[in-house]
N, C-alpha and C positions, 0 to 999 in steps of 0.2 A: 375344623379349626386350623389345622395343617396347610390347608388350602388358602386360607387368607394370609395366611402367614407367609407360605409362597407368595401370593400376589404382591403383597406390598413391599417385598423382599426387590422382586425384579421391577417394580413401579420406583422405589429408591435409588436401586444401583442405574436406573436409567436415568434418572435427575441427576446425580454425581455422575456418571459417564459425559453427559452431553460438552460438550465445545463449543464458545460461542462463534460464530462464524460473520463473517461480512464481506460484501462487497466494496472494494478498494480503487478508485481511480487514480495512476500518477499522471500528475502531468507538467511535463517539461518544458522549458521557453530555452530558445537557445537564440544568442544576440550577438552581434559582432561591434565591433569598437570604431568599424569604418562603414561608411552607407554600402550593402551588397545588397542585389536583386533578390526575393524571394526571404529574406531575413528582417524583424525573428520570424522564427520559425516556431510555431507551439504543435507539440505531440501528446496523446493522450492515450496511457494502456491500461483498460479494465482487467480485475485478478478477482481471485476471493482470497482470502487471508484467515486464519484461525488459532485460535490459543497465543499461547506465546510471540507467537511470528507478526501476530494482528497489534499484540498490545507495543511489539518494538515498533512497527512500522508507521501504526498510523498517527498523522499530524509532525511527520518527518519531512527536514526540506535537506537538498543535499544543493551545493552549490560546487561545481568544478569550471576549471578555464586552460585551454591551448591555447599556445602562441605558436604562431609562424611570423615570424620577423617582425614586423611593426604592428600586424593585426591578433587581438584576440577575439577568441569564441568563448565566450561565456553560458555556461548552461546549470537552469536552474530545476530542479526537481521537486516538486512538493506531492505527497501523496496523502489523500483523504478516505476514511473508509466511513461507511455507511451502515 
């Protein structure tokens, strides 16, 4: 009786331990405001992500932009997890 009681003790705490996990691709497009060679330019970095870190991240889009004088870069990031 001991016995079963152990197993389904550690068969629980392993269902409540688990973290759900995924695979996360971001991917960036970066554009400029004036015709340049080789732009845009699209990047893409695969990660895994877990728990908390998964639930902030994914289906986040982050948008930043540099200027140098008359031109900007504009760069857009969206990441999706899987």
């Amino acid at each position: 009786m001991k016995t079963i009681i152990l197993a389904m003790s550690i068969i629980v705490m392993g269902f409540v331990s688990c973290e759900k996990c995924e695979t996360c691709i971001t991917t960036t497009v970066t554009s400029t405001s004036v015709s340049t060679p080789g732009y845009p330019q699209t990047t893409k970095t695969t990660f895994e992500a877990c728990g908390d870190q998964l639930k902030q991240i994914d289906g986040n889009k982050t948008t930043s932009t540099a200027y140098a004088g008359n031109i900007s870069a504009t760069s857009t990031a969206t990441t999706i997890c899987q």
